[in-house]
C-alpha atoms as one frame of an Amber mdcrd trajectory, in Angstrom:
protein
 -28.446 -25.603 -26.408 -30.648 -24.323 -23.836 -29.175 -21.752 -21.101 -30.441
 -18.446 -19.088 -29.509 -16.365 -16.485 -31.150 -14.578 -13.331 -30.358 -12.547
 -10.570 -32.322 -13.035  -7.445 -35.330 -10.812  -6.443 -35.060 -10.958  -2.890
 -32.199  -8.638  -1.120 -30.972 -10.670   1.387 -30.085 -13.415  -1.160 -28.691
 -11.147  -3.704 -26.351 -10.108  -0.807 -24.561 -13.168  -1.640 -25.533 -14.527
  -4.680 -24.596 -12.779  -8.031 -26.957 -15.382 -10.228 -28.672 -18.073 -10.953
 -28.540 -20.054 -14.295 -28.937 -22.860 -16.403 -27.348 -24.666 -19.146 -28.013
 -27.734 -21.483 -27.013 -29.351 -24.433 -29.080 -32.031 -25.931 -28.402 -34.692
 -28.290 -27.607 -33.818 -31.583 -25.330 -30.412 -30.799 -21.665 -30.631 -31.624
 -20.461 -27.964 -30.765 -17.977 -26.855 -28.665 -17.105 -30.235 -27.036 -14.458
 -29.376 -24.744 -14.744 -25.908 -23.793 -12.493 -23.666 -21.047 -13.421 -22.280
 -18.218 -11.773 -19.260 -17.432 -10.097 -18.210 -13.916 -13.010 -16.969 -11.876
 -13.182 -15.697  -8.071 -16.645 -16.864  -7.510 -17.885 -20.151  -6.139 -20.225
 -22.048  -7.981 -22.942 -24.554  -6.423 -23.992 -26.486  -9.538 -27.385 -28.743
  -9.149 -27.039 -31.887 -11.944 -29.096 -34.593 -11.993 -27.631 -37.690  -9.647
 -26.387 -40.180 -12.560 -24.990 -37.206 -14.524 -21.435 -37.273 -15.000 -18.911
 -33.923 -14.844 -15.422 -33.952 -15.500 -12.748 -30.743 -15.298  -9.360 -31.282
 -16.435  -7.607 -28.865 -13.684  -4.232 -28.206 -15.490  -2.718 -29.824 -13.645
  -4.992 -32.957 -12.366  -8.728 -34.128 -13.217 -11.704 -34.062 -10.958 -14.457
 -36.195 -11.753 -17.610 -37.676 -10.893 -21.580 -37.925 -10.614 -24.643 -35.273
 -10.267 -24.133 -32.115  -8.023 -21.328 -30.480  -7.230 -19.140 -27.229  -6.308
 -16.894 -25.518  -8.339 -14.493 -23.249  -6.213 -12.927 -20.496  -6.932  -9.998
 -21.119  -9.120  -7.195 -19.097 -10.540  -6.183 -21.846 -13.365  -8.361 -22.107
 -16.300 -10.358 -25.502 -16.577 -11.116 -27.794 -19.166 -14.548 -29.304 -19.580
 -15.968 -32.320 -21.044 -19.074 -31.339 -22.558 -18.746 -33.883 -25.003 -22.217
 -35.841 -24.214 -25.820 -34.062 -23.614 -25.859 -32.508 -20.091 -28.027 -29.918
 -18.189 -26.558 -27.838 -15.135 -28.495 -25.778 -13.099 -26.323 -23.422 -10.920
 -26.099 -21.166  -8.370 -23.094 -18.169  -8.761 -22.183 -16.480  -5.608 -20.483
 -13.233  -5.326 -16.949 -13.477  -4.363 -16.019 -14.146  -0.983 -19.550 -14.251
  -0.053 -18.676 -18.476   1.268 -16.312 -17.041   4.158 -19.375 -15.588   5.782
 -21.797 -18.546   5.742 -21.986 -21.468   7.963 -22.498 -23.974   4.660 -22.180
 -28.190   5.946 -19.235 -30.015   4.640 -17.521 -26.550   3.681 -13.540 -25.689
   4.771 -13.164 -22.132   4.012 -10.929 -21.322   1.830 -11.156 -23.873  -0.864
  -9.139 -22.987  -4.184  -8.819 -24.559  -7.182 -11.311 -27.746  -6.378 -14.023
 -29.072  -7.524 -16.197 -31.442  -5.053 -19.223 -33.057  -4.907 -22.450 -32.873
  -3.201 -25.299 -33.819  -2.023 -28.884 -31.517  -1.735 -30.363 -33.155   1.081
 -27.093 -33.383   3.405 -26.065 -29.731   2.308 -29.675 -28.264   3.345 -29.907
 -29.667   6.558 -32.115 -32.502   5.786 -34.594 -31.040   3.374 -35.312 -33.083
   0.239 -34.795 -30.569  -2.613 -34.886 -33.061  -5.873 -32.166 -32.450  -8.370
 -34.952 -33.611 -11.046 -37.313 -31.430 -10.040 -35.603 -28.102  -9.499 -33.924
 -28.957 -13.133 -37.349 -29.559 -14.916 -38.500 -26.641 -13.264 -35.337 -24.447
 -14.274 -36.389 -25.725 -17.813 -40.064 -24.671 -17.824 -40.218 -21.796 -15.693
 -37.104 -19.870 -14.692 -38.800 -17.306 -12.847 -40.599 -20.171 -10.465 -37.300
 -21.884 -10.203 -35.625 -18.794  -9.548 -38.045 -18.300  -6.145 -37.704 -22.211
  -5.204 -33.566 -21.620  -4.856 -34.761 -18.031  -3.256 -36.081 -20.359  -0.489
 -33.646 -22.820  -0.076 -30.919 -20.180   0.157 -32.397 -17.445   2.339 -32.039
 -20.110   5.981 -28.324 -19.584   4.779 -28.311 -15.961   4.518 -30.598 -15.104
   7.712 -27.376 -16.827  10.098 -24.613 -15.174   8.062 -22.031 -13.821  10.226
 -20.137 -10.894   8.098 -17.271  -8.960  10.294 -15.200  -6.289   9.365 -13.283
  -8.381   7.080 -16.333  -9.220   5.638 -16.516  -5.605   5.239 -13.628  -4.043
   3.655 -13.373  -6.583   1.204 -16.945  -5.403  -0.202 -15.447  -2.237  -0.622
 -12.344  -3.586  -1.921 -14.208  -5.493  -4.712 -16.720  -2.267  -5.624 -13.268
  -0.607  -6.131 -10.963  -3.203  -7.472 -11.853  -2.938 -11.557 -11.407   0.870
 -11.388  -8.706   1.627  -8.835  -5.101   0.717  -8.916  -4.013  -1.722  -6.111
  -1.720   0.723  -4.859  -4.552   3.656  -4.359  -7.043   0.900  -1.919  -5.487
   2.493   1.109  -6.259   5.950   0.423  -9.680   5.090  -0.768 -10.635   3.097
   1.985  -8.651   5.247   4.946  -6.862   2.092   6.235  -2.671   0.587   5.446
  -2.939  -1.514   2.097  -1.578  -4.518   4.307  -5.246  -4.478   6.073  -6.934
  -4.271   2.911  -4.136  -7.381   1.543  -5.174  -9.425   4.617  -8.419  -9.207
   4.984  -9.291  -9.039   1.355  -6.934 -13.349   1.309  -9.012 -14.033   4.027
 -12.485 -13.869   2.788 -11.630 -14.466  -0.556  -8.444 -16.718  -0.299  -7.082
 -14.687  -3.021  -5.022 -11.921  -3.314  -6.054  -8.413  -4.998  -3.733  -8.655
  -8.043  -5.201 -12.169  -8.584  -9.104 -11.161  -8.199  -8.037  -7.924 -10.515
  -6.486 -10.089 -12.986  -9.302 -12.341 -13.475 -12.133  -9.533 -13.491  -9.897
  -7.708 -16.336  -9.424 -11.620 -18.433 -13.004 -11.620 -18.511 -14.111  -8.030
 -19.217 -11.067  -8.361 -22.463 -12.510 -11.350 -23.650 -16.443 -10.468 -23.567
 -15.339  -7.029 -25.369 -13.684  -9.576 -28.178 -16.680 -11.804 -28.679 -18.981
  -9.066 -28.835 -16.684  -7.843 -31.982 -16.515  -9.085 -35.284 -12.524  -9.921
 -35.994 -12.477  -7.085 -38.718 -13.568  -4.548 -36.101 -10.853  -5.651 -33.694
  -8.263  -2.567 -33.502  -5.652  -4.955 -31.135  -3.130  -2.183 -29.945  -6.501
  -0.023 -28.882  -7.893  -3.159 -27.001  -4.042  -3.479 -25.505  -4.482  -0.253
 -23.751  -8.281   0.290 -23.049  -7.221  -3.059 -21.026  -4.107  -1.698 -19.019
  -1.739  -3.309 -21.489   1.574  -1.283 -22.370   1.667  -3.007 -25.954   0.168
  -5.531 -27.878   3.427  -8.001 -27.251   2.106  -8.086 -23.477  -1.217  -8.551
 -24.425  -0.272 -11.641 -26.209   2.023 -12.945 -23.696  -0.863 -12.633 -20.831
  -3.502 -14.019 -23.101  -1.750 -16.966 -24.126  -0.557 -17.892 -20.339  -4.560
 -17.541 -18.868  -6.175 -19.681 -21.958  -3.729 -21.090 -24.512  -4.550 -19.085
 -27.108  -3.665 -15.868 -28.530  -6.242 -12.823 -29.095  -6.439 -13.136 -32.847
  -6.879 -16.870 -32.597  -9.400 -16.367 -29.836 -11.576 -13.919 -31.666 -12.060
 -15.986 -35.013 -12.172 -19.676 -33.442 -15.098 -18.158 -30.848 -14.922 -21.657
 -29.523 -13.493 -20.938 -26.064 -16.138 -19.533 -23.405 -15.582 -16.913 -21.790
 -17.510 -18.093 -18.544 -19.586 -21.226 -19.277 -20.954 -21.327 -15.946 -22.662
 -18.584 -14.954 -21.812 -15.727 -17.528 -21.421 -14.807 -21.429 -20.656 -17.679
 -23.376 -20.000 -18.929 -27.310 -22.739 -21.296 -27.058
């Protein structure tokens, strides 16, 4: 298994886009076959070589098909089939950051979806080569890094951003810290405004956004642990729990599993696609 992860050097880009990254698994490697991908408010693009097949089970439904693709926001958690050698080269974007590009073939918002693409159509015309970009990814990250840098940045130089654009930002610098309930005050405007314009750009709510950032936070502070080490009432409240019973219940309605069987099977990722994973 092969994978790595970079931001962007160039501001306007990293406006938008919260990483790049790369993963591949190459004949011979077992493991984890059919992995979960975990609710996550970000939009993927994810550059796969044309004949290269992808398949999410979307609980409920399937989307399948061949080479590049996006991954949408999604509040379910997804299975994959990483059961045969792949390589995925992708592109993370903050969330919301879709709403305020003009991006072909896009419908904003778009939830729970996965659908394919293709480079040439999607960049007006410009032949970027899924081969190419992937063996570069594989040789020399940094390099590839600045190629996507420079497909991207015609994007980001038309964005339109308006003030919806704009309290949500501040929403989401706020949202892992603040209660729901205390957005108003911090941002001086009725938490129906912040509600509003926070679904629009996002096409999620705040709870929803909160709930996912918090699933993934819990679950990289359990793989970073050995089980022994694991105190579960502490990690109950350090993650806004009132017991362990509700820490259970939540964990085994957003991936199937509960914490203790989580932390020793180490099998489930806890974001495959652009973020800390069991690989």
């Amino acid at each position: 298994m092969i994978n790595w992860l970079k931001p962007s050097n160039v501001a306007e880009v990293a406006n938008y886009v919260a990483c790049y990254w790369l993963i591949e698994k190459r004949h011979g490697s077992n493991r984890h076959q059919y992995p979960k991908l975990n609710p996550d408010p970000s939009a993927h693009l994810i550059i796969s070589p044309s004949h290269q097949l992808y398949h999410y089970d979307l609980n409920p439904g399937a989307s399948e098909g061949t080479g590049s693709h996006w991954l949408f926001p999604h509040h379910r958690t997804f299975q994959l089939d990483h059961s045969k050698p792949f390589v995925h080269l992708g592109i993370k974007f903050h969330a919301g950051a879709l709403y305020a590009l003009d991006i072909p073939g896009y419908s904003h918002p778009m939830l729970d979806t996965v659908k394919g693409t293709d480079l040439t159509t999607l960049f007006n015309g410009r032949k970027h080569g899924e081969k190419n970009l992937i063996e570069l990814a594989r040789s020399d990250p940094g390099r590839c890094c600045e190629q996507l840098d420079a497909m991207l940045l015609p994007w980001f130089k038309k964005s339109m951003e308006d003030r919806h654009s704009q309290l949500t930002k501040q929403a989401l610098q706020l949202l892992d810290a603040t209660a729901i309930s205390e957005l108003g005050n911090k941002l001086f405007c009725s938490q129906r405004t912040i509600e509003r314009s926070f679904s629009r750009v996002t096409g999620l709510t705040l709870k929803q956004c909160q709930s996912m950032n918090k699933l993934e936070a819990m679950l990289e502070y359990l793989y970073k642990r050995d089980v022994s080490e694991i105190d579960w009432v502490e990690v109950a409240f350090q993650f806004g729990f009132s017991d362990q019973p509700h820490l259970i219940r939540h964990l085994k309605k957003q991936i199937g599993l509960t914490p203790k069987i989580y932390a020793q099977e180490r099998g489930l990722t806890i974001d495959v696609y652009g973020g800390v994973n069991s690989f």
